[in-house]
PDB file of N, CA, C and O in Angstrom:
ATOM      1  N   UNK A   1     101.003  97.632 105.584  1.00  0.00           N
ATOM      2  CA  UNK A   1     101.280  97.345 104.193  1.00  0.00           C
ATOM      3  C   UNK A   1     102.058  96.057 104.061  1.00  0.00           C
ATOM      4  O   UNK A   1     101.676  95.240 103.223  1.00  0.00           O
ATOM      5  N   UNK A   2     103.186  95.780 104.862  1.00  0.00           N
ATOM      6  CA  UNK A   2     103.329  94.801 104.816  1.00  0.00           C
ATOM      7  C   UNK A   2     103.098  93.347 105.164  1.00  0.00           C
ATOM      8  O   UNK A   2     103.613  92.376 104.610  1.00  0.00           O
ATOM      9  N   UNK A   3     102.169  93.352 106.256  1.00  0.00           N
ATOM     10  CA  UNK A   3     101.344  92.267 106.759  1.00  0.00           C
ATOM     11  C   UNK A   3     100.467  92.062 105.496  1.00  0.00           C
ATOM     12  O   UNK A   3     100.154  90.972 105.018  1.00  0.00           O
ATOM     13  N   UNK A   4     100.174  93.101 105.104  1.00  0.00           N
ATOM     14  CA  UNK A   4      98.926  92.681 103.424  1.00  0.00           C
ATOM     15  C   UNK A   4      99.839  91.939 102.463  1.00  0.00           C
ATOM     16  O   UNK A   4      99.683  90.806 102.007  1.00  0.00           O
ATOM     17  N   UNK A   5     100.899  92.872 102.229  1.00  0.00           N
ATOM     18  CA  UNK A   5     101.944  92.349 100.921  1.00  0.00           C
ATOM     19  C   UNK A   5     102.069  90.779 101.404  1.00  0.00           C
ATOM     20  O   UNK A   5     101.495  89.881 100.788  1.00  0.00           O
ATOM     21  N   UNK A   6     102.810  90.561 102.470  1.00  0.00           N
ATOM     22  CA  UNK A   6     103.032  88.967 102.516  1.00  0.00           C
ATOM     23  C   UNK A   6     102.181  87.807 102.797  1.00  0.00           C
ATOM     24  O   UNK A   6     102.587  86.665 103.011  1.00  0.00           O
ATOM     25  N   UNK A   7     100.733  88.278 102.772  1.00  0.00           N
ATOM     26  CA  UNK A   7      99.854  87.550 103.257  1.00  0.00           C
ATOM     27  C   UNK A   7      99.105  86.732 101.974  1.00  0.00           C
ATOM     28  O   UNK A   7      98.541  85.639 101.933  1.00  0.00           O
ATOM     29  N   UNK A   8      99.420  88.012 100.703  1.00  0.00           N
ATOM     30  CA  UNK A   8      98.734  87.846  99.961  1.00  0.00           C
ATOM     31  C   UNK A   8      97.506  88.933  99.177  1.00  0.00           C
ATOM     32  O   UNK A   8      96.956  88.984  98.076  1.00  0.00           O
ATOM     33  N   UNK A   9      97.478  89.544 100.166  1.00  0.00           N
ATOM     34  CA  UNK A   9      96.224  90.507 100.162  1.00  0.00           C
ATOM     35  C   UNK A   9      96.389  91.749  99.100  1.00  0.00           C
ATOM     36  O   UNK A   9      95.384  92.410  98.838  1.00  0.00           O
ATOM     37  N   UNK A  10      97.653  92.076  98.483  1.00  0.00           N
ATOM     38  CA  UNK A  10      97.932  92.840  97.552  1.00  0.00           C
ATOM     39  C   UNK A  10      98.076  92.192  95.915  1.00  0.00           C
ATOM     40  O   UNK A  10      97.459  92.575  94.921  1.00  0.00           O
ATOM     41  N   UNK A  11      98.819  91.393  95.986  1.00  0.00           N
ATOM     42  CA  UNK A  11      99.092  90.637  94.840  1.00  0.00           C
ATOM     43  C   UNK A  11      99.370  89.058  95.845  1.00  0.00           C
ATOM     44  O   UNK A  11      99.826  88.799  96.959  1.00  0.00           O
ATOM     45  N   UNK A  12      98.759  88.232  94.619  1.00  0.00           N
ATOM     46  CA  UNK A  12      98.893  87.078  95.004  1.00  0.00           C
ATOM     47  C   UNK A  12     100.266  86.049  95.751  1.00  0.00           C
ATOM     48  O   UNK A  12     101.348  86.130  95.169  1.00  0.00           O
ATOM     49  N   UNK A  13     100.206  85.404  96.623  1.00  0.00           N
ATOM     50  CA  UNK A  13     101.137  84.424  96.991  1.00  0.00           C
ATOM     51  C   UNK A  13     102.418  84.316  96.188  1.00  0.00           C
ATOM     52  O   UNK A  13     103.564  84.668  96.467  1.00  0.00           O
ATOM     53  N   UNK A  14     101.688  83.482  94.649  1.00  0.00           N
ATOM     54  CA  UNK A  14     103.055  83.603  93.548  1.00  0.00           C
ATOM     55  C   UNK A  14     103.394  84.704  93.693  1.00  0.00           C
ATOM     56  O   UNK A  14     104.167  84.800  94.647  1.00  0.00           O
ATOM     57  N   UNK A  15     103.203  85.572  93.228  1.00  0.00           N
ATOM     58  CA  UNK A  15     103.840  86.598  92.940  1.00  0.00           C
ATOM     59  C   UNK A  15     105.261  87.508  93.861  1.00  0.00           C
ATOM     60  O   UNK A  15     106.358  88.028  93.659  1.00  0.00           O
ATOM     61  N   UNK A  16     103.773  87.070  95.480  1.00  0.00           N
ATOM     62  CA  UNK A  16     104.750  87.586  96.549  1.00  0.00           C
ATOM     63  C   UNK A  16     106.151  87.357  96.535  1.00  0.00           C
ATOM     64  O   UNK A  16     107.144  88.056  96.741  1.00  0.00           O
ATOM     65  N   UNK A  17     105.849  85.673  96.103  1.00  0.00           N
ATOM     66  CA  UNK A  17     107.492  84.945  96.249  1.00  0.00           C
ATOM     67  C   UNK A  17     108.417  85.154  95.043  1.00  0.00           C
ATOM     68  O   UNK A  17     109.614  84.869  95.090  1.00  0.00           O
ATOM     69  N   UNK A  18     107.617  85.825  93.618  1.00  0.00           N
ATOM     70  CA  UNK A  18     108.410  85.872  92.751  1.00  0.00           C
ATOM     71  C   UNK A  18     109.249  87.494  92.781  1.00  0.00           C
ATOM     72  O   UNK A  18     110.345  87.538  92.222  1.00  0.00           O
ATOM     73  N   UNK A  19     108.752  88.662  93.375  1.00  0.00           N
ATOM     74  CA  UNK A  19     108.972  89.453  93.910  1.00  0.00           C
ATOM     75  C   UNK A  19     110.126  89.943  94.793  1.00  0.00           C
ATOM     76  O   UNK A  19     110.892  90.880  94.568  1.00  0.00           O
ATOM     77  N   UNK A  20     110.083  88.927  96.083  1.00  0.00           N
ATOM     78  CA  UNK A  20     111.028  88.898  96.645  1.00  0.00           C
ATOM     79  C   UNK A  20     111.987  87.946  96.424  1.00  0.00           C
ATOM     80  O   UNK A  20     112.673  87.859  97.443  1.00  0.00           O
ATOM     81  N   UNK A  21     112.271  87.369  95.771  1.00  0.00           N
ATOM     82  CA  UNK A  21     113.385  86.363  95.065  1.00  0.00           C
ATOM     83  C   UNK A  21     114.324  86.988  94.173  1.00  0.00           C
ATOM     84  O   UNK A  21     113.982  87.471  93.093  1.00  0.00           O
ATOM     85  N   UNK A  22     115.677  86.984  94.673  1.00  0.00           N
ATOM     86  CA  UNK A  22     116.735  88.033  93.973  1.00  0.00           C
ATOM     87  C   UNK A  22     117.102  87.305  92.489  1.00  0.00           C
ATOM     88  O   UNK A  22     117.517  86.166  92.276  1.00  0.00           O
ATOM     89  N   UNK A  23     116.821  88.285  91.645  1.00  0.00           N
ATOM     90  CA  UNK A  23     116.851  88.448  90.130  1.00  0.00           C
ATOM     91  C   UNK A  23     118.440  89.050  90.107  1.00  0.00           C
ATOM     92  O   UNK A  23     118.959  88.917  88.999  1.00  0.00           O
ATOM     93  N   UNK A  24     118.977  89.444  90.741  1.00  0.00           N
ATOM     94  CA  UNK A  24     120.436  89.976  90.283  1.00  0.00           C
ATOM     95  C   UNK A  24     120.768  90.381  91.923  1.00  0.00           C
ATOM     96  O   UNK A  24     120.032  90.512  92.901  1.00  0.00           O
ATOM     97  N   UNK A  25     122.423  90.527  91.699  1.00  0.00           N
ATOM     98  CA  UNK A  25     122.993  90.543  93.085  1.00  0.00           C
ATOM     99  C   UNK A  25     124.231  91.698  92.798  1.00  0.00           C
ATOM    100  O   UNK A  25     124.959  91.496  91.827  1.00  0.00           O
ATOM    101  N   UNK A  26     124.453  92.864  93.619  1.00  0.00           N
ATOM    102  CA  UNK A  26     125.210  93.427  93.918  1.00  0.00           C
ATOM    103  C   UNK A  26     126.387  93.057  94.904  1.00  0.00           C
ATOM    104  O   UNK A  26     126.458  94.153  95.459  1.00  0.00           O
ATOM    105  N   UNK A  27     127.137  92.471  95.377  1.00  0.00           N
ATOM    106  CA  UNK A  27     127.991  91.919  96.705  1.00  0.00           C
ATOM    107  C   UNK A  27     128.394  93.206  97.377  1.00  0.00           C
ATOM    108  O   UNK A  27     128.139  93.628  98.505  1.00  0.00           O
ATOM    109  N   UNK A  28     129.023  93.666  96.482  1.00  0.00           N
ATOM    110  CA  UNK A  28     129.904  94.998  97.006  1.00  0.00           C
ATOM    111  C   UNK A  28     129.078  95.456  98.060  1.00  0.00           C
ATOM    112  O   UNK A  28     129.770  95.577  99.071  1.00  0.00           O
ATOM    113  N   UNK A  29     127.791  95.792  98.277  1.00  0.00           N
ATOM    114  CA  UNK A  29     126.836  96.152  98.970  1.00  0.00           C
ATOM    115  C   UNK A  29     125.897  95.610  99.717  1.00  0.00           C
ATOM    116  O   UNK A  29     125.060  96.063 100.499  1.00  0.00           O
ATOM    117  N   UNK A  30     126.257  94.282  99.240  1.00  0.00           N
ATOM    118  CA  UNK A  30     125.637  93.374 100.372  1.00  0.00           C
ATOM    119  C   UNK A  30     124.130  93.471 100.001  1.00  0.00           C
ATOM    120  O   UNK A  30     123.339  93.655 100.926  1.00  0.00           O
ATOM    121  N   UNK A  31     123.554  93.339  98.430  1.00  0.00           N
ATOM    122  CA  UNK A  31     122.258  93.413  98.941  1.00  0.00           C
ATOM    123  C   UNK A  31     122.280  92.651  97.077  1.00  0.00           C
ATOM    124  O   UNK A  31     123.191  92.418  96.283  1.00  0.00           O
ATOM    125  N   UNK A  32     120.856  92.492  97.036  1.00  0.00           N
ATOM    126  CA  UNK A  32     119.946  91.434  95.642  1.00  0.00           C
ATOM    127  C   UNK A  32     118.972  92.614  95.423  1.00  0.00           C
ATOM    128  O   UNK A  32     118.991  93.631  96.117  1.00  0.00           O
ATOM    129  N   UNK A  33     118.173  92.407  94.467  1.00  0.00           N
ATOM    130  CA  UNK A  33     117.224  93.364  94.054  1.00  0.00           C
ATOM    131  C   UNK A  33     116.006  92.111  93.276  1.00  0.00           C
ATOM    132  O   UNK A  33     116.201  91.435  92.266  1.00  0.00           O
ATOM    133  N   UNK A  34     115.235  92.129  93.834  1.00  0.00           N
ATOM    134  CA  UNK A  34     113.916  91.128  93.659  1.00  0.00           C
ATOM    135  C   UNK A  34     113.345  92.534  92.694  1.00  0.00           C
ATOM    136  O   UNK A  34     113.920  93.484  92.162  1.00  0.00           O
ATOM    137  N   UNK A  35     111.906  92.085  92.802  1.00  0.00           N
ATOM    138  CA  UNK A  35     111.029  92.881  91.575  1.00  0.00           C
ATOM    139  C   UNK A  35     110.406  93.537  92.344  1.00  0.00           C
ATOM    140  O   UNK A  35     109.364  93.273  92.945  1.00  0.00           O
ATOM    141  N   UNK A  36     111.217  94.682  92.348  1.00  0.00           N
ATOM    142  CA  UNK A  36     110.558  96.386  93.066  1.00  0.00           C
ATOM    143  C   UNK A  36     111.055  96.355  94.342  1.00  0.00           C
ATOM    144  O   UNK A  36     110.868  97.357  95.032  1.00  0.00           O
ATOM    145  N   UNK A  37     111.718  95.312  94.862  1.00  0.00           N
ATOM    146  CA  UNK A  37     112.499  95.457  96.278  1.00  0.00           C
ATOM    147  C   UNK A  37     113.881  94.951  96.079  1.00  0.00           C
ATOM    148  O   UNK A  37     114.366  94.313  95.145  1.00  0.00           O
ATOM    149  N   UNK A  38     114.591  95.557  97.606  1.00  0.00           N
ATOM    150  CA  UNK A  38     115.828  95.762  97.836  1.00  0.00           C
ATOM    151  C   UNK A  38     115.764  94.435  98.731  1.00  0.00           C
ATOM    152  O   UNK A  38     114.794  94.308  99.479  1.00  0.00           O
ATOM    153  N   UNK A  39     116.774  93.417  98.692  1.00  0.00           N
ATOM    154  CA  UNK A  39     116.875  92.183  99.419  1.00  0.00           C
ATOM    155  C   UNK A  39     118.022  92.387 100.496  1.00  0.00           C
ATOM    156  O   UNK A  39     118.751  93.304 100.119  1.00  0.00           O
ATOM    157  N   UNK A  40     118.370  91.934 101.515  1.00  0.00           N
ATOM    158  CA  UNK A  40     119.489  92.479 102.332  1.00  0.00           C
ATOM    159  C   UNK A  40     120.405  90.928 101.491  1.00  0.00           C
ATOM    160  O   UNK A  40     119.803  90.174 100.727  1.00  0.00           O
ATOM    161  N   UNK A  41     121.814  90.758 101.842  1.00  0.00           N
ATOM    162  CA  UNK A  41     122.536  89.848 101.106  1.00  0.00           C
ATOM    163  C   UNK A  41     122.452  88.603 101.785  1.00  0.00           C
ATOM    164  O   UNK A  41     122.565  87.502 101.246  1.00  0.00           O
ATOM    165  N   UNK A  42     122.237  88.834 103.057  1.00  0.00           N
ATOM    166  CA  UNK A  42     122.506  87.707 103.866  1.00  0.00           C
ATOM    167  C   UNK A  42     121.742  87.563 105.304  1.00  0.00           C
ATOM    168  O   UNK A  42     122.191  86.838 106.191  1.00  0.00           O
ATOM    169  N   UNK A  43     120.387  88.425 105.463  1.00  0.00           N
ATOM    170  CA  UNK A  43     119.851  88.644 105.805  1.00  0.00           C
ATOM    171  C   UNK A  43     117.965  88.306 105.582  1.00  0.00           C
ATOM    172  O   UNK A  43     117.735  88.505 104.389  1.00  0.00           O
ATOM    173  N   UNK A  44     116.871  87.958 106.195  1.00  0.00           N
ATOM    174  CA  UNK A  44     115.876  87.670 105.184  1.00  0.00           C
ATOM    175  C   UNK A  44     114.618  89.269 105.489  1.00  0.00           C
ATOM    176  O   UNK A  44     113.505  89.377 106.003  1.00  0.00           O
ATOM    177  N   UNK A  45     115.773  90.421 104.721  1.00  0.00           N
ATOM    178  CA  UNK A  45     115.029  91.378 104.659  1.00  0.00           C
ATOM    179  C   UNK A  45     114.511  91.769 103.711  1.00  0.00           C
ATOM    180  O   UNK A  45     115.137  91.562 102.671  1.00  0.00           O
ATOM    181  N   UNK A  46     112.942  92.624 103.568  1.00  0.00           N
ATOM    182  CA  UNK A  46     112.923  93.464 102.233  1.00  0.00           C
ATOM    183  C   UNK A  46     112.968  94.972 102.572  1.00  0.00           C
ATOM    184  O   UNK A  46     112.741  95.636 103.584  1.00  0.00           O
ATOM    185  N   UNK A  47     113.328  95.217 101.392  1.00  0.00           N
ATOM    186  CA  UNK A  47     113.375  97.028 101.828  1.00  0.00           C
ATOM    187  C   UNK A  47     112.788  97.948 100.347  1.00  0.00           C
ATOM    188  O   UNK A  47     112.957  97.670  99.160  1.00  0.00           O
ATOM    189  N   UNK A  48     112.184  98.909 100.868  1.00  0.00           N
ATOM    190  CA  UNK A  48     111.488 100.176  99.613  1.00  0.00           C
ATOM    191  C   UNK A  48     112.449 101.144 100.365  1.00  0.00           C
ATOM    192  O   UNK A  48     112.583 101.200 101.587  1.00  0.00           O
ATOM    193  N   UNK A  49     113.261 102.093  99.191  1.00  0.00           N
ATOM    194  CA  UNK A  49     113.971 102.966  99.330  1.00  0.00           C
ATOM    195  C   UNK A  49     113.191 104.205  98.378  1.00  0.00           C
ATOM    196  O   UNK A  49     112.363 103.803  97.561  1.00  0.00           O
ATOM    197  N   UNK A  50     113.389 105.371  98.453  1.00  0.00           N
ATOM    198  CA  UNK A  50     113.361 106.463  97.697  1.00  0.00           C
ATOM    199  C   UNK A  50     113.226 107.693  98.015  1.00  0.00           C
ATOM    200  O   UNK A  50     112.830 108.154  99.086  1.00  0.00           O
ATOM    201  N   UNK A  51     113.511 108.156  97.211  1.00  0.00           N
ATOM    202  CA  UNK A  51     114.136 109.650  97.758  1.00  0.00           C
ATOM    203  C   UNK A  51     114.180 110.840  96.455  1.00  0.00           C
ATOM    204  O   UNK A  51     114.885 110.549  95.489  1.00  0.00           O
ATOM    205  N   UNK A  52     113.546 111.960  96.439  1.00  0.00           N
ATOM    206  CA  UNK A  52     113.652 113.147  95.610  1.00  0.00           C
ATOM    207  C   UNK A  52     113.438 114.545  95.992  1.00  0.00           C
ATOM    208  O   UNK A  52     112.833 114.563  97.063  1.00  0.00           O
ATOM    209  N   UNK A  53     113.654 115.578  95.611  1.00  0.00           N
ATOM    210  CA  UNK A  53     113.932 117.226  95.846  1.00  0.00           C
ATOM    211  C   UNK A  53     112.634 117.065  97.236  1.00  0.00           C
ATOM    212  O   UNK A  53     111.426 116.840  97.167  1.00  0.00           O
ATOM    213  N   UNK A  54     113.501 117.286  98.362  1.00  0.00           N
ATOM    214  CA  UNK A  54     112.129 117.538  99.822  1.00  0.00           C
ATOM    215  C   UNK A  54     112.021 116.270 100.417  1.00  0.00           C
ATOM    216  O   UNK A  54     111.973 116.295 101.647  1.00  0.00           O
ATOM    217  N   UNK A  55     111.959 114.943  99.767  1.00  0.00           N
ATOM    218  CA  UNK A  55     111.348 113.984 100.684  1.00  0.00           C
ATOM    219  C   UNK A  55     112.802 112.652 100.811  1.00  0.00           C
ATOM    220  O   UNK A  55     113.819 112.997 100.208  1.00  0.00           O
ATOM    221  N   UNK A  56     112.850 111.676 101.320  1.00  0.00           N
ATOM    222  CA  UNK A  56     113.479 110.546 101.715  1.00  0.00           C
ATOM    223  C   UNK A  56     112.332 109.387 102.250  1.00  0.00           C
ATOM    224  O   UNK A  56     111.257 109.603 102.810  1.00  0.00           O
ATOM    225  N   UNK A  57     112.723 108.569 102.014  1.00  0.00           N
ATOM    226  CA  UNK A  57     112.212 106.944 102.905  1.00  0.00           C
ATOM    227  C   UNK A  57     112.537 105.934 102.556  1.00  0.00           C
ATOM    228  O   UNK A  57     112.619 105.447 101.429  1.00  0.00           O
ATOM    229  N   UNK A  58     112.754 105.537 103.571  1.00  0.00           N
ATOM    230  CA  UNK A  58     113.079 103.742 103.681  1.00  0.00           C
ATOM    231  C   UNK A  58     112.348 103.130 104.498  1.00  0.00           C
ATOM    232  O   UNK A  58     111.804 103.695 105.446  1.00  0.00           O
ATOM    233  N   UNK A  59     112.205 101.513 104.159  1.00  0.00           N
ATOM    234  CA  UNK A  59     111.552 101.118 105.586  1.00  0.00           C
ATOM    235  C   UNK A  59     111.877  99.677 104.989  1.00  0.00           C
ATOM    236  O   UNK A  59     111.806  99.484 103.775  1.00  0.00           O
ATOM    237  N   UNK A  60     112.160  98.883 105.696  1.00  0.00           N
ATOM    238  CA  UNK A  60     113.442  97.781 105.943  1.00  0.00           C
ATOM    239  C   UNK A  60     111.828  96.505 106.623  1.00  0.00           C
ATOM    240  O   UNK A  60     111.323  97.127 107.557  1.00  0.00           O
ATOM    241  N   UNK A  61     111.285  95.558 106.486  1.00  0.00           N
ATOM    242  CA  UNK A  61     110.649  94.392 107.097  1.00  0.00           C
ATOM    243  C   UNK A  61     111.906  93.282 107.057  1.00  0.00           C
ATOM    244  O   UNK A  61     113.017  93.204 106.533  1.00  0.00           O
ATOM    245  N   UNK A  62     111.016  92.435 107.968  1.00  0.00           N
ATOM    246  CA  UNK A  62     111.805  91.138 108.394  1.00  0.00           C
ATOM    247  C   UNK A  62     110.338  90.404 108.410  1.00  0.00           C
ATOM    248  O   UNK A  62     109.379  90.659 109.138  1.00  0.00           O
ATOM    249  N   UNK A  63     110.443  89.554 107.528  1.00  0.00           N
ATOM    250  CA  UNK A  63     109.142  88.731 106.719  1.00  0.00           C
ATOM    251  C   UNK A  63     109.063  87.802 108.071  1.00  0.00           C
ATOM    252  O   UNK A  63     107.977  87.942 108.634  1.00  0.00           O
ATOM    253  N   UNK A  64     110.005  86.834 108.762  1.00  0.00           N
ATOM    254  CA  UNK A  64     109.668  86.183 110.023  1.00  0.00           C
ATOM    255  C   UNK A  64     109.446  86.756 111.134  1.00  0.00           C
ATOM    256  O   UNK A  64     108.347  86.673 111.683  1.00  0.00           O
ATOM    257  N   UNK A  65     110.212  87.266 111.516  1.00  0.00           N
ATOM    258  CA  UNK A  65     109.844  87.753 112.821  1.00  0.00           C
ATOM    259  C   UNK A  65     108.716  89.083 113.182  1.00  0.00           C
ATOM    260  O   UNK A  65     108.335  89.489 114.280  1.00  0.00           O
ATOM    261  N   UNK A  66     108.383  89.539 111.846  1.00  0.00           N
ATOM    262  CA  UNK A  66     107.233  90.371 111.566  1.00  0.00           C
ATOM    263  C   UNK A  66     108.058  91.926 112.297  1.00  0.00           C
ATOM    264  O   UNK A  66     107.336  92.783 112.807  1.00  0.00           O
ATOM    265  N   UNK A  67     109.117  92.054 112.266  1.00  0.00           N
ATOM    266  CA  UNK A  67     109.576  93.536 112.740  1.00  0.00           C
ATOM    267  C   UNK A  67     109.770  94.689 111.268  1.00  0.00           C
ATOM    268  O   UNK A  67     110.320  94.277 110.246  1.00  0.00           O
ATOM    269  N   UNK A  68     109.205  96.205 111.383  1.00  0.00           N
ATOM    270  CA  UNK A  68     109.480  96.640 110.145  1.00  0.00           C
ATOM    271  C   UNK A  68     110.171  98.266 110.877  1.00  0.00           C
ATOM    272  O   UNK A  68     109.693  98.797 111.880  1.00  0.00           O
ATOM    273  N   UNK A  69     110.941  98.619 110.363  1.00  0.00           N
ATOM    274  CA  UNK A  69     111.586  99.924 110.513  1.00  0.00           C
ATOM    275  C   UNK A  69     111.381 100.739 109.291  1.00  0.00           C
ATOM    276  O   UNK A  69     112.142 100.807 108.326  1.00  0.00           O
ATOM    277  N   UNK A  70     110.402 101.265 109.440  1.00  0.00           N
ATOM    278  CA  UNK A  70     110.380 103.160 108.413  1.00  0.00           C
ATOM    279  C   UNK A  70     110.898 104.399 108.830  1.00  0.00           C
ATOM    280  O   UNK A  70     110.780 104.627 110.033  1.00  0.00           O
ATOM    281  N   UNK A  71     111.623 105.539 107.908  1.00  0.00           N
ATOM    282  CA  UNK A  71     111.943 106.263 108.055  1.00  0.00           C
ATOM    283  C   UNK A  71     112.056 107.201 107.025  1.00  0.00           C
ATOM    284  O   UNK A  71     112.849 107.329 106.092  1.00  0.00           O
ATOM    285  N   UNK A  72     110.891 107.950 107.484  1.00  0.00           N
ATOM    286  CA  UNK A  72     110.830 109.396 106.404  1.00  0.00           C
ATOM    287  C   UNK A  72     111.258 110.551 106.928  1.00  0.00           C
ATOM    288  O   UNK A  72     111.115 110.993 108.068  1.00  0.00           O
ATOM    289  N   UNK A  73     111.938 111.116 105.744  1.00  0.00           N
ATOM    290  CA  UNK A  73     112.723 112.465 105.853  1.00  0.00           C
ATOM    291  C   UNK A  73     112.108 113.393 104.967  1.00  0.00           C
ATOM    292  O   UNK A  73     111.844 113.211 103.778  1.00  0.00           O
ATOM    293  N   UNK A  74     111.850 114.683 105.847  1.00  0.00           N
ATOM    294  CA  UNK A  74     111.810 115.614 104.599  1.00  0.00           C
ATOM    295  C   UNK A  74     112.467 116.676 103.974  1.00  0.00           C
ATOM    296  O   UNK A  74     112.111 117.833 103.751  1.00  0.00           O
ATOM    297  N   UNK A  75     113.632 115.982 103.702  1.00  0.00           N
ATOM    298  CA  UNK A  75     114.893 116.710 102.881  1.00  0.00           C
ATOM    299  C   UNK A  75     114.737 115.218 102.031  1.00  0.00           C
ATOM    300  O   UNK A  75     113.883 114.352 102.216  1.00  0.00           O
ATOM    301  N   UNK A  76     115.906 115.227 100.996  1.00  0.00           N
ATOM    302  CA  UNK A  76     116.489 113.794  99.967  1.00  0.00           C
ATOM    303  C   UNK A  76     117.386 113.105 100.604  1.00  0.00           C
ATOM    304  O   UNK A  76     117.423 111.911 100.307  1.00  0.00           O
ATOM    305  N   UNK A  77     118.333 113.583 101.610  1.00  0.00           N
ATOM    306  CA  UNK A  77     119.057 113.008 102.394  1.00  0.00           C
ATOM    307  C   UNK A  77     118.541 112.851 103.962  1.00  0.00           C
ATOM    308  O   UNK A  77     119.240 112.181 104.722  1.00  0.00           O
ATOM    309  N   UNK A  78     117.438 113.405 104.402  1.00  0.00           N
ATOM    310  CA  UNK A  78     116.908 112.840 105.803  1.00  0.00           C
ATOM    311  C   UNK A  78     117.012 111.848 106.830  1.00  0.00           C
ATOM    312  O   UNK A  78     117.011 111.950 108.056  1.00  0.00           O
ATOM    313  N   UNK A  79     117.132 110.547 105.811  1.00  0.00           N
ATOM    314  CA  UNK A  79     116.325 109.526 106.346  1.00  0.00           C
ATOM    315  C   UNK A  79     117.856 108.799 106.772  1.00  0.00           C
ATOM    316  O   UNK A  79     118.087 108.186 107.815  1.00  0.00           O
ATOM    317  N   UNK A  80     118.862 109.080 105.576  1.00  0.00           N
ATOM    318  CA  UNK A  80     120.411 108.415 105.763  1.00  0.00           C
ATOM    319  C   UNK A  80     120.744 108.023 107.013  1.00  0.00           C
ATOM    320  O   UNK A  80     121.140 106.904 107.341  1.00  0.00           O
ATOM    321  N   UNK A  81     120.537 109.183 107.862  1.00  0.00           N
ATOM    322  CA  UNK A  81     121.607 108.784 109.449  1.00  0.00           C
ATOM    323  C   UNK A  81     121.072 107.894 109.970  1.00  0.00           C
ATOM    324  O   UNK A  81     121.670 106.918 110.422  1.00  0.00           O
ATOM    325  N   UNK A  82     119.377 108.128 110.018  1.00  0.00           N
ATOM    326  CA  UNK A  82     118.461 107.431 111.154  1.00  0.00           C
ATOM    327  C   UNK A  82     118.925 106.256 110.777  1.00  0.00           C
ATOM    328  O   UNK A  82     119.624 105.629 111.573  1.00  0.00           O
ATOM    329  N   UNK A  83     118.607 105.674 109.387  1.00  0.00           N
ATOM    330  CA  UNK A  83     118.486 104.256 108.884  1.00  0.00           C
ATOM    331  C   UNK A  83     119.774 103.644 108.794  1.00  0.00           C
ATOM    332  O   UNK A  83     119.969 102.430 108.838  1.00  0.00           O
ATOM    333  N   UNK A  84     120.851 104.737 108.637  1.00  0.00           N
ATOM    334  CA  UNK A  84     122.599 103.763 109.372  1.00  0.00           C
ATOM    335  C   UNK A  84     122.113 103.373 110.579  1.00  0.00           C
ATOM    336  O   UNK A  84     122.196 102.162 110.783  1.00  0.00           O
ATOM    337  N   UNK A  85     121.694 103.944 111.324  1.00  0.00           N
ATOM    338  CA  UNK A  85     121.772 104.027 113.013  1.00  0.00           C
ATOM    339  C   UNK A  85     121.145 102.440 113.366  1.00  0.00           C
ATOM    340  O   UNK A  85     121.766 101.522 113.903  1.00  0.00           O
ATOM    341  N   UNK A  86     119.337 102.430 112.756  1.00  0.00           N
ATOM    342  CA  UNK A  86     118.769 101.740 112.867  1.00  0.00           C
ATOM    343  C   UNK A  86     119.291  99.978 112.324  1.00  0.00           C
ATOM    344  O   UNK A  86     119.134  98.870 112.838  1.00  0.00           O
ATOM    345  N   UNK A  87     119.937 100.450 111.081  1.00  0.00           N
ATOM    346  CA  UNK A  87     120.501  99.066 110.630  1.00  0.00           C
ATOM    347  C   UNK A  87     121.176  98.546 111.332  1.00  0.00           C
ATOM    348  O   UNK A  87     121.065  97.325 111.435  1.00  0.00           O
ATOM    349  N   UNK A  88     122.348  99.393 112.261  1.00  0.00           N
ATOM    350  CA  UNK A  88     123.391  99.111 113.077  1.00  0.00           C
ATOM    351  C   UNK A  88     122.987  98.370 114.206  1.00  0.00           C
ATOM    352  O   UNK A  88     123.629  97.448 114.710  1.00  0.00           O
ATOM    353  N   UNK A  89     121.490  98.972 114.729  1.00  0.00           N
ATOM    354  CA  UNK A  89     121.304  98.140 116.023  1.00  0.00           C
ATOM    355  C   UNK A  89     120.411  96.686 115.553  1.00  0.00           C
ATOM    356  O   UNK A  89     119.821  96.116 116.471  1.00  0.00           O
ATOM    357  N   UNK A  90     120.322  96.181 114.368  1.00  0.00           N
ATOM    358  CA  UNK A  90     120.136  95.129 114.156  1.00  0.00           C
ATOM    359  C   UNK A  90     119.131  94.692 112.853  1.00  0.00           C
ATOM    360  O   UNK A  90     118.917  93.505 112.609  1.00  0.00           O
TER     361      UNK A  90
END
């Protein structure tokens, strides 16, 4: 999904870039919020979060180096530890 998203293959180029380009910034948390994604603050990540009654997921890309970390839970809180864990190692 994400080799499509940044290639182009979902929605166009513009868009890609208008998308991931932070529209507003949280600091406290270290992160921006582009259009429908989570931006890391200082980092060149995107991330899809969500979570409701049974399920969890996240999954975190790195647009250069092409690395992506997902993690689904099936509880609402599942996915929390893995994806501290995972953020932690880099």
């Amino acid at each position: 999904m994400w080799k499509a998203f940044f290639a182009g293959r979902i929605v166009s180029p513009e868009w890609v870039a208008e998308m991931v380009k932070p529209h507003s910034e949280i600091p406290e948390d270290e992160l921006r919020y582009g259009l429908g994604f989570w931006l890391h603050g200082s980092k060149n990540q995107v991330q899809l979060v969500g979570q409701d009654a049974g399920v969890s997921f996240k999954t975190v890309h790195e647009p250069e180096s092409g690395v992506t970390r997902t993690v689904l839970g099936n509880t609402a809180d599942g996915v929390w530890p893995v994806a501290r864990f995972l953020n932690s190692r880099g």
